[in-house]
N, C-alpha and C positions, 0 to 999 in steps of 0.2 A: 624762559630757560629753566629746564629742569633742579631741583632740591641739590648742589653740589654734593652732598651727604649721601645725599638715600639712590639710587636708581630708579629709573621714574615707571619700572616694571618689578615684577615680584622675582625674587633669584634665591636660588639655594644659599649664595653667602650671604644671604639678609641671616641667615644663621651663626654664619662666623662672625668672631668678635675682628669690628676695625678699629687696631690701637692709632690710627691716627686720619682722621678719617676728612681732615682739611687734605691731606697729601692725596688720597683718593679722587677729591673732587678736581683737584690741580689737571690730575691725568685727564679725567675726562673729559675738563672744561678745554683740555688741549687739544685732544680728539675729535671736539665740538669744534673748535676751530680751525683744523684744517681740513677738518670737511667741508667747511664757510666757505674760505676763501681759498681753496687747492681742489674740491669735487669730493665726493664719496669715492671714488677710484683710487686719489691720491690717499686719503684715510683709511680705506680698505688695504692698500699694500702698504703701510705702515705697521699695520696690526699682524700680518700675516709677519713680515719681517722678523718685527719682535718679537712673538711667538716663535721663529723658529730660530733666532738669538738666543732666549730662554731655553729651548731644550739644547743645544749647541753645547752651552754653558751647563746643562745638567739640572738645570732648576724644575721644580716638579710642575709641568704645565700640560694642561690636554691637546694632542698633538693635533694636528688640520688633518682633515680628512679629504680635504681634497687640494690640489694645487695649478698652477694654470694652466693651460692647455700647448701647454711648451714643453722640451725635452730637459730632464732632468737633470742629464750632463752637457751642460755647455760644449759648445763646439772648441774654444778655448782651453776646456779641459780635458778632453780628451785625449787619453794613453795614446804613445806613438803605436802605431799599426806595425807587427814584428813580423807578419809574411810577405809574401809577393804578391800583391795586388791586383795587377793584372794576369798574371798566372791563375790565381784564383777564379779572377773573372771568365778566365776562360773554361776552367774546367764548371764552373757554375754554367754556362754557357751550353756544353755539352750535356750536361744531365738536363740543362730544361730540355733539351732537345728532343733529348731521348725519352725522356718520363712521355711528352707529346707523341712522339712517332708509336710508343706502346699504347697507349691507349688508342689513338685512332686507327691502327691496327685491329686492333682488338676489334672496335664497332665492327668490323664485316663480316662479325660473325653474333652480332646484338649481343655483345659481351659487358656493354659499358663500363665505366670506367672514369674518374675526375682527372680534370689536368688543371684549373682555374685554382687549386689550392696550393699544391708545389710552388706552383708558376707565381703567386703572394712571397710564397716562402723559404726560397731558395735559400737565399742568402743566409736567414735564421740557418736553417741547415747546415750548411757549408762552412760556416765561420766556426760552428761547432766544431765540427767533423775536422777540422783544419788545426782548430789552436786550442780546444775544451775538451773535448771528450772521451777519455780514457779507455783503452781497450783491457782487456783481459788477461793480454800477454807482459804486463809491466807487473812493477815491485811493489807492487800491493796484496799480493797473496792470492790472484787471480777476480777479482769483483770486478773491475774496474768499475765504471759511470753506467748508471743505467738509466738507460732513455726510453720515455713512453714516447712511441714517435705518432705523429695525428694521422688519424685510419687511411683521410684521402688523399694524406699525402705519399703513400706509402708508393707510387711509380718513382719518385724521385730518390729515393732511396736503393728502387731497384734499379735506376737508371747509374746509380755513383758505382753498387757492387758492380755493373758490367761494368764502367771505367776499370774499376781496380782491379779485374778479371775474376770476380769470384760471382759472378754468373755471364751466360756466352748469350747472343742472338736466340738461339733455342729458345733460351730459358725465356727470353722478354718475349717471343712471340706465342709462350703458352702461358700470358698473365692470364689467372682467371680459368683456366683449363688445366684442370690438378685432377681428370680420373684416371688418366692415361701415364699418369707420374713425373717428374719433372717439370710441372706446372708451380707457375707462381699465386699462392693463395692472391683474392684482394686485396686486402687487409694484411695488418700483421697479425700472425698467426701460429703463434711455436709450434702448435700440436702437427701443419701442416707442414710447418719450414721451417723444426728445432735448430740449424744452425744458425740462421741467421734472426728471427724474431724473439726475443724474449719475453714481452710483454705483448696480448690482445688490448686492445686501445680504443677499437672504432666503433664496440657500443658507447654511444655518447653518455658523458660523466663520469664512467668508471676510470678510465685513465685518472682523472684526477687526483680522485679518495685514492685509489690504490697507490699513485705517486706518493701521498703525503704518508700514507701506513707502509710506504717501503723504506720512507729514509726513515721514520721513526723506528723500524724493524731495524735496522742497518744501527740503530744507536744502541738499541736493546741488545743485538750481538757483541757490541763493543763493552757495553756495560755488565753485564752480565760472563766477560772473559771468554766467549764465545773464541770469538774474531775480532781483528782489529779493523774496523770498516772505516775508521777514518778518511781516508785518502779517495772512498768512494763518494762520487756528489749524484743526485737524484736531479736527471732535466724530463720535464714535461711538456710535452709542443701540443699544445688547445687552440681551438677557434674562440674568438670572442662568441658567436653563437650558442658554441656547447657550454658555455658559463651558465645557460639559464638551467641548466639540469639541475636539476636539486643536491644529486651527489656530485657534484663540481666544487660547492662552495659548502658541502655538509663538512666537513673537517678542517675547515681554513683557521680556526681557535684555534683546535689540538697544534697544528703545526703554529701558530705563534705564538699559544700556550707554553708549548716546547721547546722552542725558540730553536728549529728546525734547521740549521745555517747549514746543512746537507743538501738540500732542495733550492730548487730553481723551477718556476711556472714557466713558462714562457707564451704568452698569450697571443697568436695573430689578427691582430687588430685591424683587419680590412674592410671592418662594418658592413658585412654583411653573411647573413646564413642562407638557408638551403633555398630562400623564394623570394625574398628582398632584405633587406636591410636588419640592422641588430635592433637596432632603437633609433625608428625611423624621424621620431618627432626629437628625440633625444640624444644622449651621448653614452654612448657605451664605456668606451674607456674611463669619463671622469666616475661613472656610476661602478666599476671595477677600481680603480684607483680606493674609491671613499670604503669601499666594502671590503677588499684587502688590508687600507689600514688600520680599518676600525677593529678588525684579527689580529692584529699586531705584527704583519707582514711589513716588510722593506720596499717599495713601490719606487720603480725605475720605468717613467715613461720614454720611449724613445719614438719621436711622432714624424718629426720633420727632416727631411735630405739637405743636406749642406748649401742647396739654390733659396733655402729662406732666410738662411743666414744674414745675408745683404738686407733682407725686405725687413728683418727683426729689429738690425739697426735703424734704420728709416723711419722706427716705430718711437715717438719720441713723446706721444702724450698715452700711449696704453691702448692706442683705438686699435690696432689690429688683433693684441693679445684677445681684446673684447669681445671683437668679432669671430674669432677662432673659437670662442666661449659659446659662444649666444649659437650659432648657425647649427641646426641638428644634422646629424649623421646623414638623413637622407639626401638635406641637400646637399652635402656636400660631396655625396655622391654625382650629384648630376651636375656639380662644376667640373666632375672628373669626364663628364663625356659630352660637356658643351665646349663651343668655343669663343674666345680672347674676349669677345663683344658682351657675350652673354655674364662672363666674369667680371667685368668693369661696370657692370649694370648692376649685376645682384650682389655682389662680396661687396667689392669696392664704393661703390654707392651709396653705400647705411650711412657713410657718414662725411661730411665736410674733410674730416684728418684722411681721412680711409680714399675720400676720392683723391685729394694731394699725393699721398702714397702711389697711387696706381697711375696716377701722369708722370710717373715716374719709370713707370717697368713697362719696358716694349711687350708685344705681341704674345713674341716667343720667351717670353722669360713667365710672364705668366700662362700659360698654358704648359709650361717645365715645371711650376709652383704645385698647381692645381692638378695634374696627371700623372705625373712620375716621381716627384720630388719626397720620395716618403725615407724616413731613419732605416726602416724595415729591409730596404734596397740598397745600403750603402752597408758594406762591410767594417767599413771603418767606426761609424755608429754601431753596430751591432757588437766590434770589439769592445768597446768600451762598455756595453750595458752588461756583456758576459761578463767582465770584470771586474767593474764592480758588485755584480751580483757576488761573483766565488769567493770574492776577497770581503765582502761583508760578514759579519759575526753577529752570533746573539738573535736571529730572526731569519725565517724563510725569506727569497727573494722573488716577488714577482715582476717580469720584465713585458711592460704593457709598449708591444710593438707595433706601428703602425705601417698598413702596406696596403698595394691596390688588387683585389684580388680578379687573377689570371692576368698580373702582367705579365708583357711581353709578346703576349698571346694575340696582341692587335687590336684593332679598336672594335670591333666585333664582340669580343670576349669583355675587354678591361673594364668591371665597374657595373657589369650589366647582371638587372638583379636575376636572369634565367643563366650564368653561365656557372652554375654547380651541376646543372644536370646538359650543358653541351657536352660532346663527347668525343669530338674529333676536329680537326683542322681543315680546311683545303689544301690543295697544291698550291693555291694561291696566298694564301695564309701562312704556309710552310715559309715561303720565300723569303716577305715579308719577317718572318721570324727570323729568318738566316742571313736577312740584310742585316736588320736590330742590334742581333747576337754578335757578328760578325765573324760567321764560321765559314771554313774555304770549302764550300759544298759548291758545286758547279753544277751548271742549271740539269745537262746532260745527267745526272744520279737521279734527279728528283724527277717524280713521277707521280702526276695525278692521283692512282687506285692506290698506290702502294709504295708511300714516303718508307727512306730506307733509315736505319740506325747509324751514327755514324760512330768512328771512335778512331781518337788521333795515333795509335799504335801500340802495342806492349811497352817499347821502349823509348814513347813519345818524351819530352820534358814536364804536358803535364802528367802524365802516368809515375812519371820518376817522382816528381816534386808532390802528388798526391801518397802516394808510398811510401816516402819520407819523414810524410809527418803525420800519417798514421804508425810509423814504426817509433817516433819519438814519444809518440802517446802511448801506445801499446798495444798495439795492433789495430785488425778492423775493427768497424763499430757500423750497427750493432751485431751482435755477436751471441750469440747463447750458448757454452762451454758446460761440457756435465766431467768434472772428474770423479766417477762412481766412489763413493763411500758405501760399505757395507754396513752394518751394525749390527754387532752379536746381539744372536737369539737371548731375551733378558732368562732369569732364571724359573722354571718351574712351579715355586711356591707359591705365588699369588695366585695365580693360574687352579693349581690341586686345592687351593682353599675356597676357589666358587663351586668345587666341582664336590664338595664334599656337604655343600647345600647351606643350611643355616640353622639347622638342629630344628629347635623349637621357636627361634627368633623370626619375628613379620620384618621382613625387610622389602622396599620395592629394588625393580632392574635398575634405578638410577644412581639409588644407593651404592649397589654392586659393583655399577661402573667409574664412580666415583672413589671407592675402595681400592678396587685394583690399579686403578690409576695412579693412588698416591703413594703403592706398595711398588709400583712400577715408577716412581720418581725416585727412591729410594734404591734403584740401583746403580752401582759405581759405576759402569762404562756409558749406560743411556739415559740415567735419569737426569741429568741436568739438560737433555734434550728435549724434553718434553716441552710443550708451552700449553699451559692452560690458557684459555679465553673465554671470556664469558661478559655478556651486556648487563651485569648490574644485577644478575639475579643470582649470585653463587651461592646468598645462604638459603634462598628457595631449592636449590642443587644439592641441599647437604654439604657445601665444600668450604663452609667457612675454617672448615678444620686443619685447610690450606693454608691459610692466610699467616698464619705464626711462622711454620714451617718456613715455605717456599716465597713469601711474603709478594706483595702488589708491586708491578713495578713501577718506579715514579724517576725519571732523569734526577729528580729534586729531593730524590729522597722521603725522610718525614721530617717535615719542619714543621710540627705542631705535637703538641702530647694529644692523640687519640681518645676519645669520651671513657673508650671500655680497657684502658694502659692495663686496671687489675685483672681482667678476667684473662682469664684462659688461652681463649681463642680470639685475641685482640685482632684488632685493623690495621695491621701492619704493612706502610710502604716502604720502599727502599729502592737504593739504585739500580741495586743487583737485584730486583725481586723477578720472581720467573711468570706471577699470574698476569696476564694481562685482562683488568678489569674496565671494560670503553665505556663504563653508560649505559645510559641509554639508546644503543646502536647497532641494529644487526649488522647497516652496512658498513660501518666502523671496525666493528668486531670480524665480519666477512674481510674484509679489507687487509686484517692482519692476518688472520689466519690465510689466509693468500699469500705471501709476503713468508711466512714461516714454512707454508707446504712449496712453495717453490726455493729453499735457502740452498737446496740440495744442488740447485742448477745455478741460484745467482751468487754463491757465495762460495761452492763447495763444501758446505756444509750445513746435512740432513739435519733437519728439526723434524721432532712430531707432534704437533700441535694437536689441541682438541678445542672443538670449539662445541660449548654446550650451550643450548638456548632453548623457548617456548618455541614445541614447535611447529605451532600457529605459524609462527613469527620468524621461520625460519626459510624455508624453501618459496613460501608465498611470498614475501615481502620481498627477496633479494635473489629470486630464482636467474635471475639475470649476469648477477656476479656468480651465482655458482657455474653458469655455462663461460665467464671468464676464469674462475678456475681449471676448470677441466679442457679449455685454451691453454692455461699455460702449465698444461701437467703436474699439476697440484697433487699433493700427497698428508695423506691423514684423517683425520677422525672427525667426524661432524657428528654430534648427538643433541637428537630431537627431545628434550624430557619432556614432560607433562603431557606425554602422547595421547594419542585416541579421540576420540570423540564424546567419550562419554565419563572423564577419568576426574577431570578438572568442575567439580562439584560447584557450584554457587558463580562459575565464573561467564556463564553465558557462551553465545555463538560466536565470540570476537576472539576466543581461549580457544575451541572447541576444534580440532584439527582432528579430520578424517579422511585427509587426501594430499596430506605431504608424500605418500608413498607413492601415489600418482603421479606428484610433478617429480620426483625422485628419478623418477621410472624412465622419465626423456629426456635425462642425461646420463650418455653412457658412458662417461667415465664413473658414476657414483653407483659402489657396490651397495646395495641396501638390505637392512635386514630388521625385523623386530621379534627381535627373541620373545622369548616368554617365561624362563629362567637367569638365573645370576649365571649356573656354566655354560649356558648357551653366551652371552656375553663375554665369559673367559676362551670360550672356545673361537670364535672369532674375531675378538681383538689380537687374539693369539696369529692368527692366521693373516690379519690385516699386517698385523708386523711384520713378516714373514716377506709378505706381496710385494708389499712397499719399501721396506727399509733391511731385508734378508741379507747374512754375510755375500751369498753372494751377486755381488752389486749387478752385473751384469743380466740379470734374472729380474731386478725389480720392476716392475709396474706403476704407470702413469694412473693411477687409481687412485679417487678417494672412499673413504667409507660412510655410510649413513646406517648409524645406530639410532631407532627409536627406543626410550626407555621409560617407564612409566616411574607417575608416584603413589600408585594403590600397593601398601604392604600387605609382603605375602609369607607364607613360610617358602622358603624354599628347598625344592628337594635336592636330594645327592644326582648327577650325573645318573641317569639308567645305563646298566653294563650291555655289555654286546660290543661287535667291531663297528658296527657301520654306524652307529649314532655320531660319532665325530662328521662323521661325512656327509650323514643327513643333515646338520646343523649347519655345513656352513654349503650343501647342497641346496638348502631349503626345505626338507622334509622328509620328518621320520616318526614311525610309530610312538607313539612317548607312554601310552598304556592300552593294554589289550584287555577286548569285553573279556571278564571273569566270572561274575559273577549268575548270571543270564545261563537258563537250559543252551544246551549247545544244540538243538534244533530249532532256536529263537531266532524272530526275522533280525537282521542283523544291519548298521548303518554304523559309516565310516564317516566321525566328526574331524575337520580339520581344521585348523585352527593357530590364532599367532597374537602373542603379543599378552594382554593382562585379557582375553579371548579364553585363552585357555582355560582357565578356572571354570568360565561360564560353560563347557562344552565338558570337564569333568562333574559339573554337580550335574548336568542337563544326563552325564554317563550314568550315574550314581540312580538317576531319575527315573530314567528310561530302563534301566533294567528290576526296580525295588516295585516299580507301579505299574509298569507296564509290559514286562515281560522280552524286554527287548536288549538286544545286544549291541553297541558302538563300542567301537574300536575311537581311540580319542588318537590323532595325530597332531603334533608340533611343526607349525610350517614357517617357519623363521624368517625366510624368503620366497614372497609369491614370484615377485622381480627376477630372483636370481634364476628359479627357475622356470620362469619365461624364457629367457635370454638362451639357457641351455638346450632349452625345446627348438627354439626358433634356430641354434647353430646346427642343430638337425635336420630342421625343415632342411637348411639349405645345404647340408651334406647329402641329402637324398637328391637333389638338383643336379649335383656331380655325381650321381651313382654311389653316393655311400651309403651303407645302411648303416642306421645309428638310433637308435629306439631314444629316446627323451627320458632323464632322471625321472622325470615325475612318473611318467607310465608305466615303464619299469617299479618304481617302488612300490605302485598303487593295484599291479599285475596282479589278479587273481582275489584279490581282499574282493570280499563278497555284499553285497546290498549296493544301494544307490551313497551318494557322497554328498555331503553336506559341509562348506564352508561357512565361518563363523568369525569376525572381524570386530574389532572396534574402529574400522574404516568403512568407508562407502565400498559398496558391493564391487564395484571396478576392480579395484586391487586385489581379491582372490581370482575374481572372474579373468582376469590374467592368464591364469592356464587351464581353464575351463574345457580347448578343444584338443589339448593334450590328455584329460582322462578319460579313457574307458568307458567306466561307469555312469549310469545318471548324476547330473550336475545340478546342484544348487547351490546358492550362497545365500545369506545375510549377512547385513551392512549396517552403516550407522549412513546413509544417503540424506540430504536434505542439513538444513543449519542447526545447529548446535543450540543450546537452554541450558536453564541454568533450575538448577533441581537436583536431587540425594544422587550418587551414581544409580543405586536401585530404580530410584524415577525417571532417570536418564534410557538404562537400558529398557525398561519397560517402555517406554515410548518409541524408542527404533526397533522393538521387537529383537533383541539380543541376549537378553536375558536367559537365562536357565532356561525358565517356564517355556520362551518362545522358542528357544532350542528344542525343548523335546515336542511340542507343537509341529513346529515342522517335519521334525524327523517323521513324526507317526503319519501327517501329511503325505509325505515324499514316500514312505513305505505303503498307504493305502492306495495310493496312486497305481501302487504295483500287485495290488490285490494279497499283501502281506499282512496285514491290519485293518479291522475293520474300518469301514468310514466313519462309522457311530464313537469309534474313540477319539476320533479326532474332536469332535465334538464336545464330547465329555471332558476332553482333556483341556480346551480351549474353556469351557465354564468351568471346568475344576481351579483353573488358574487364574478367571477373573480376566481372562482374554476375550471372550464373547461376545 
């Protein structure tokens, strides 16, 4: 027998002092005996008991992270069920129906399409949609609940709007066929189906992270005097599957950190994903359960249908809870598509208690147990876990639901690990559905090729009884409502202050954008609209100068004295603070600014966010969530600092970004630009404001912006006069200085140029005209992107017989020599509108991975440098018998190029 005293293992409270340390060995000498004489089973639920006695009581003890593989809330306890039941059931009934008839529809024209996900998850659904989920049109100031709803479940969702008539036969027969209009995206998809989609959902994980950064968006409104988003609650509907995605479970702290009691997960626990099973040797749900609570989430499993009730009692030594434990996921899959025989052998068999148990339940009772008998399927389970999810406090709620996926769907489908990618029913299958269901479909409607949709009437009872209690909630759900808010043009002054340059002071673009930002929070009607964002590198960003001001937001306030309380520009959190500082986390940080660029459409009210980041680490790392931003018509400011490729000195190829403008470039909602001066930045944010958030509402634009901004200081100059610089700047391109200096019968070449580029193609000007006789015109090309896009909306007006000559060609009209672009990006990015100019085309680029070396050693090595600038040029000029060859030469040894 083990030292009563000591533990007979090494423990962290061999550290704490035991003031009585005979009472300690008592406990465990207890412990030790009714493990003896009661089993480890009966000592093991002993401990868990008292452990959950102690926190009950409030005593500070480490909670269980996992519990048994039973439903949380007792059958016993469960809230009386306040709808109509069978009402219900039927209209659940009708949409499995129809979500089916659409899709197998659909295949006869290789449309594909899921039905095995719905067909798990009606019920989730329904119970919502019936007694949860809040629409838009109730007293809460128009937010109501917003729901990520899961990508393929998204037919049954289109199958409920045709019940409630807000889509007709049409609509369901053009799922999937949206170029002819009138089509139903796959997915949900605002951009496609603004009325009814709010949220993009069906790239896997994003639903998640952006659920948990929408209700903490939704708190920050409330805290901050925004809006009062209280009465709003955040539901998530996830496959156990898509848990393994890394941004599924990247945020699951934050919200328990937060103690997020806005939110609701809601997880479809049918174990199994897109080709078998979740966790074929293992258990999905207990390994969700243990990882949920160790975030500090609220864990409501709901596993079992009310036919295990009876068998739970039966259960009188623990062997079945045991066995429910021990058996992994896949088997229990294959108890779902064996029969009676097969279950009394393998379940029931483990054990002496287990086989007594099952000479006890007929045929049919176990095969009701093991096939259909899931919480997931009973409405009445599923009221209860709603409930207590909404009615809990102090912590997000995840509700781990167990169901069989594609029931109802027949034995064909139920259970079987290829039925994500089946895609249709038979006639025969159909029937079989319509016996189950119990819908008055007569044999005479149904038809082999072409199964019809059915729908019990406008003024059926359940049509009234579904209408009912979506008008009790507040309308339909879901729903996406824009009441346009405009926002006054802010004031002039910060604006005339980039444009008046920087005197004599080196300042870089990010500084600038920084500046004006905080002179533009500082205005009374829009500045408290603003959200800053940023991952943990604001004082890399110059913006610690924010932090006093406009202060960090924290629900918690500051409950600590901060290290730097005396300085200046302390670290200051607060309830109300307006920065939102995530960490270390683009997709954190993406996640909210998502969340603030849509406030316009979930909340009625416009925020403008900025979200500043490396931006390495921007487009590449989460280019994924920005294509679900520009899904859910996001609006606002995305800034790349530390740009280029050759800017970020000593930091290597892992820093070194020279093709975020690339991936920019293939999503066309993101306006992109990289200035090269502080008023080219005043000049375009100006105009961003304008697009996005202009008085007048009905004018704005589903746009966001990409501003890259360096941190190489510069002086910078005043705005050059003329009319059309405004135009070329947010055109993408305009003269910025003209050869001066150069005989006016000197060969002549036009440098173009963007971004901290410029300098290098003004000294490369300076160069080329002091040594070698040559004239460049130096142009500013802020956006290669934008005028691509302008060129290409030409191409295709000349398709309809419009003639429309391209901005670029036009402004380049007539400038005389060949053209040479000049990048701190890979050559791609000017090469952009390469067969829009005229002229002979060249570019340099920063192509290839990035090092770490002096900027000087940087640009020397991609050849972008000065030196390489006029290298080329005299190249590109002998090419054209303008210069000799012999200088190219001399010019390349003169510079150590050779």
């Amino acid at each position: 027998m083990p030292d009563p005293v000591r533990p007979p293992h090494p423990s962290e409270l061999d550290q704490l002092p035991d003031r009585d340390p005979q009472e300690t060995g008592e406990w465990r000498e207890s412990l030790d005996a009714v493990s003896s004489h009661a089993g480890g089973e009966r000592a093991a639920y002993l401990v868990r008991r008292t452990v959950e006695h102690a926190q009950h009581s409030g005593l500070a003890v480490p909670g269980l992270l996992e519990t048994e593989y039973v439903n949380t809330i007792p059958t016993s306890a469960e809230p009386a069920f306040p709808g109509d039941e069978a009402m219900e059931s039927r209209i659940t009934a009708w949409n499995r129906w129809n979500a089916a008839a659409m899709v197998t529809r659909g295949s006869r024209y290789g449309l594909g399409g899921h039905i095995a996900t719905f067909a798990s998850a009606a019920w989730l659904y329904e119970t919502g949609f019936e007694h949860f989920f809040k629409g838009k049109e109730g007293a809460d100031g128009g937010s109501g609940d917003q729901l990520y709803v899961q990508g393929h479940a998204s037919p049954g969702v289109y199958a409920r709007a045709f019940l409630d008539g807000r889509l007709t036969e049409d609509h369901l027969d053009r799922f999937r066929q949206e170029s002819g209009g009138d089509g139903l995206p796959s997915y949900p998809h605002p951009r496609r189906l603004p009325w009814l989609w709010e949220f993009p959902t069906v790239s896997m994980g994003l639903g998640p992270i952006s659920a948990i950064y929408q209700a903490r968006f939704n708190n920050y409104l409330t805290n901050r005097g925004i809006k009062d988003t209280s009465a709003s609650h955040v539901w998530a509907f996830l496959g156990d599957g898509e848990m393994d995605e890394p941004e599924s479970t990247a945020a699951l702290a934050l919200a328990g950190r937060e103690q997020l009691d806005n939110l609701t997960f809601v997880i479809n626990c049918n174990l199994q994903r897109l080709d078998g099973p979740v966790r074929a040797n293992f258990k999905i749900v207990q390994e969700l359960e243990a990882q949920f609570r160790a975030a500090g989430w609220n864990v409501v499993k709901s596993l079992w249908g009310s036919a295990w009730d009876e068998v739970f009692a039966l259960d009188t030594t623990g062997a079945l809870t045991r066995r429910l434990r021990e058996v992994p996921d896949a088997q229990f899959q294959t108890y779902a598509t064996r029969d009676a025989a097969y279950i009394r052998e393998h379940f029931f068999g483990a054990s002496p208690a287990l086989a007594e148990i099952g000479k006890l339940l007929g045929d049919d009772k176990i095969t009701e147990l093991f096939k259909t008998s899931r919480a997931g399927h009973e409405p009445r389970k599923v009221y209860a876990a709603y409930k207590a999810a909404v009615e809990h406090k102090g912590a997000p709620t995840v509700i781990l639901a167990q169901t069989v996926k594609g029931w109802t769907l027949g034995p064909g489908f139920e259970s079987r690990n290829a039925n994500h990618q089946m895609k249709k029913l038979t006639g025969k299958e159909f029937r079989a559905m319509r016996d189950l269901l119990e819908l008055p479909i007569p044999d005479s409607k149904l038809d082999d090729e072409l199964v019809p949709y059915v729908h019990p009437g406008a003024d059926s009872p359940e049509v009234r009884y579904l209408q009912e209690r979506r008008a009790e909630l507040g309308g339909p759900a879901p729903a996406r409502r824009i009441h346009a808010v405009g926002l006054p043009a802010p004031a002039d002054k910060p604006f005339e202050a980039l444009k008046k340059g920087s005197g004599s002071q080196e300042i870089a673009t990010t500084m600038a954008f920084v500046r004006l930002v905080k002179d533009l929070m500082r205005e009374k009607e829009t500045g408290k609209r603003w959200v800053p964002i940023v991952p943990d590198e604001a004082r890399t960003f110059g913006m610690e100068s924010l932090f006093p001001s406009a202060g960090i937001y924290s629900p918690l306030g500051q409950t600590y004295d901060p290290v730097d309380r005396d300085q200046l520009l302390y670290y200051k959190e607060a309830e109300n603070g307006q920065i939102l500082n995530e960490g270390i986390t683009e997709a954190g940080s993406l996640a909210d600014f998502t969340a603030a660029a849509t406030s316009y459409a979930t909340h009625s009210e416009p925020m403008i966010p900025f979200y500043i980041f490396y931006s390495m680490f921007g487009f590449q790392r989460t280019a994924d969530q920005f294509w679900a931003l520009a899904d859910q018509l996001g609006r606002g400011f995305v800034i790349g600092a530390t740009a280029g490729r050759t800017t970020m000195t000593g930091e290597g190829l892992q820093h070194a970004d020279g093709h975020s403008h690339l991936l920019a470039s293939t999503n066309p909602a993101a306006i992109s630009y990289d200035p090269a001066f502080a008023y080219e930045v005043g000049v375009i944010v100006k105009e961003g404001l304008r697009r996005m958030y202009g008085p007048e509402a009905d004018q704005q634009e589903d746009v966001f912006y990409y501003l890259t901004v360096y941190n190489e200081t510069k002086v910078q100059p005043p705005m050059p006069e003329g009319d059309g610089v405004e135009e070329g700047i947010l055109k993408g391109l305009y003269r910025f200085r003209e050869a001066d200096s150069a005989p006016k019968d000197a060969p002549r070449i036009q440098l173009l140029s963007s971004g901290t580029a410029i300098h290098w193609a003004l000294d490369a000007q300076r160069i080329l005209a002091d040594q070698w006789g040559v004239a460049a015109d130096v142009w500013s090309a802020p956006s290669w992107t934008e005028l691509r896009r302008e060129a290409m909306e030409c191409d295709a007006a000349a398709l309809r017989g419009e003639e429309r000559v391209p901005y670029v060609t036009r402004a380049l009209e007539g400038a005389p020599g060949p053209v040479l672009a000049v990048s701190d990006w890979m050559r791609a990015v000017p090469d952009q509108i390469s067969q829009w100019v005229e002229q002979d085309w060249s570019s340099l680029g920063t192509d290839g991975f990035g090092l770490s070396d002096t900027r000087e050693g940087a640009r020397r090595h991609f050849g972008v440098d000065p030196e390489s600038v006029v290298v080329a040029a005299l190249s590109r000029l002998a090419r054209r018998g303008e210069v000799k060859s012999e200088d190219v030469r001399k010019a390349a040894e003169k510079y150590g190029l050779a």
